[in-house]
N, C-alpha and C positions, 0 to 999 in steps of 0.2 A: 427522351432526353434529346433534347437541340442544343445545342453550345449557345449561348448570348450573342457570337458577335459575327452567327451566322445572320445572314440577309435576303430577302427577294426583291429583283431588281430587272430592270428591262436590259435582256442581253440581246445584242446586235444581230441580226437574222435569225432571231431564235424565239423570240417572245419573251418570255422570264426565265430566269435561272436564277443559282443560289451563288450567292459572293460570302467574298468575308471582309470581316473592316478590322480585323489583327491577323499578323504572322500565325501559320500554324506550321507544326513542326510535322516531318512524314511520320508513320505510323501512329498520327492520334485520332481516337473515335471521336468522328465528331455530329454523330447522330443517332439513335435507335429508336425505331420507331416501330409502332403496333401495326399490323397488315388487316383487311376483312379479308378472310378467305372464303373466295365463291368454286363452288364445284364446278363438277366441266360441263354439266347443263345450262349451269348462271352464264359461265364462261362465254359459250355460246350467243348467248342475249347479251351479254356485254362489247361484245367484238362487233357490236352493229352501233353500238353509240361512241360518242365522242371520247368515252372514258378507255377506247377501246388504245389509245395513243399514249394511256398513263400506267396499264394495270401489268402486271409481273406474271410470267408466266409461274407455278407453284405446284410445289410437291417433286417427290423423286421422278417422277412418270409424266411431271409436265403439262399435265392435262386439265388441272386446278389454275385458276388466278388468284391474282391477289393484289386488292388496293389498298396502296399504303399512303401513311395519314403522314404529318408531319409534313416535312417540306420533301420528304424521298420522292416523288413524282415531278417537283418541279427542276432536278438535279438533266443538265444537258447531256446528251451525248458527245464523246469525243473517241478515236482512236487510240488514242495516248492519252487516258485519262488522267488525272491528279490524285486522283481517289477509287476507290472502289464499294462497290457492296454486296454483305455476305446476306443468306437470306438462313434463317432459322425456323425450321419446318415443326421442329418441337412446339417452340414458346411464340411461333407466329410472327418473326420481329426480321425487320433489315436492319441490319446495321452496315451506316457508311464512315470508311477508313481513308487518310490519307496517305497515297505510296510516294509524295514526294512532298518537299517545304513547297509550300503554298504563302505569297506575299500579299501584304496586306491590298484592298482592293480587287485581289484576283476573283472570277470564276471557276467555279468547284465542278467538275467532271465526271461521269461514268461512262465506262464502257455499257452500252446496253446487252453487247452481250455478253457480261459479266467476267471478261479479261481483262488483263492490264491490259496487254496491247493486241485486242482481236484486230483482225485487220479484216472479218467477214463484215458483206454489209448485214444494217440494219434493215427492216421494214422499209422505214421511209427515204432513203436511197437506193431503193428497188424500182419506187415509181418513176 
């Protein structure tokens, strides 16, 4: 489930990210989407390709990924995100929340590492 008046659009030093073209209010789901879950041997082989910048780390233990379909991959990082997302280990699904009004136009946010407001870096402001 995508909301309709979600969008993918070219965000300014970031490549693409997901915008909206209506108001949305905080705490609405405004995504959920199915994951392929790879063990932590795929995992492995994965972390050497390009895909390796999009996939979830998964399961209690962390040690599983997971590429999620829908637009969840192309959602930016931010420290103060707009939104968040929960990951569902049972039924295999993210779903993305918004923790604040979001104005039409805007860019839609995660923290990557799954805080509202982590303030740890990420991967790629490491390098």
């Amino acid at each position: 489930m995508i909301l309709p008046f979600l969008t993918i659009a070219s965000s300014p030093n970031r490549g693409r990210g997901v915008f909206t073209t209506e108001f949305i209010a905080k705490g609405t789901v405004i995504e959920i989407a199915p994951v392929i879950v790879m063990n932590a041997t795929d995992r492995i082989h994965l972390e050497k390709t390009l895909l390796y910048d999009y996939i979830f780390e998964w399961g209690e233990d962390q040690k599983s990924a997971a590429v999620a379909l829908g637009y969840i991959s192309i959602y930016n990082h931010a420290k103060q995100p707009n939104c968040i997302y929960e990951m569902d280990f049972e039924f295999e699904t993210i779903t993305i929340k918004t923790i604040k009004d979001i104005e039409i136009g805007a860019e839609l946010f995660i923290n990557y590492n799954a805080d509202e407001e982590g303030l740890d870096p990420v991967w790629f402001e490491l390098k």
